[in-house]
N, C-alpha and C positions, 0 to 999 in steps of 0.2 A: 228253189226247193219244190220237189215233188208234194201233189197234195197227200198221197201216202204218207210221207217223209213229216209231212206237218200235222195229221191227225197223230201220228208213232212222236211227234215229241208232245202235243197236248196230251196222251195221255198219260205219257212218262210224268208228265208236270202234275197234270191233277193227280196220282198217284202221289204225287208225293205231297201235295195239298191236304189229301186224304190223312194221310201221317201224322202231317203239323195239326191237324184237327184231335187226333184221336190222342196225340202227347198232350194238347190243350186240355182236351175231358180230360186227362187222367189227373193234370195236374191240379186243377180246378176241383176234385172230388176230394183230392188227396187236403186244398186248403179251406175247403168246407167242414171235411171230417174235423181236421183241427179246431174251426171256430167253433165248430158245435160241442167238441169237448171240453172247450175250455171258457164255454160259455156259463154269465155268470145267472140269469133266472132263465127262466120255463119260457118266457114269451121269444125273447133274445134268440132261443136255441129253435122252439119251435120257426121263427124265421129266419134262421140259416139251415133248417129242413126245407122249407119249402125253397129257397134260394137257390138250392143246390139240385132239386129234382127240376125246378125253371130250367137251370143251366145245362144239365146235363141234359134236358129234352130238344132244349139249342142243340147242342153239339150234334145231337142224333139227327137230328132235321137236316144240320150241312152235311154229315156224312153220307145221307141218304141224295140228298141233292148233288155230290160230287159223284156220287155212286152212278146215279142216272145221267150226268151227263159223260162218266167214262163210256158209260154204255152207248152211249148218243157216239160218241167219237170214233169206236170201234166198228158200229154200223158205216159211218161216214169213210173210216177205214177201208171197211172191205167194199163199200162202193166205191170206192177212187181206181184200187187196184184192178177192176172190170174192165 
């Protein structure tokens, strides 16, 4: 396998990393919203607020970190093909 050939499937892959992260946030926001609605005092809800802006600042940190290393790859890419 060409090193072109191997940066063109990392990035296919973390692309698609990217994805299972970004179904993970939605899902995650989606079973936060719940707990907190169906949360039963004030203290209980207010810490599945703050749980849930922790988790989602997770998610955004690895997307931004898949982000940059697409980026890293794509560079790696077009120096291969030189």
């Amino acid at each position: 396998m060409s090193n072109k050939a191997y940066y063109q499937k990392q990035i296919i892959d973390l692309r698609a990393e990217m994805a299972r992260e970004k179904e993970a946030m939605k899902r995650d926001n989606d079973n936060y919203a719940r707990l907190i609605k169906g949360a039963s005092t004030p203290s209980s809800k207010a810490s599945y607020r703050k749980s849930k802006v922790d988790r989602a600042e997770s998610h955004k940190r690895r997307i931004e970190s898949i982000k940059l290393r697409i980026a890293q790859a794509q560079l790696n890419k077009a120096r291969a093909s030189k």
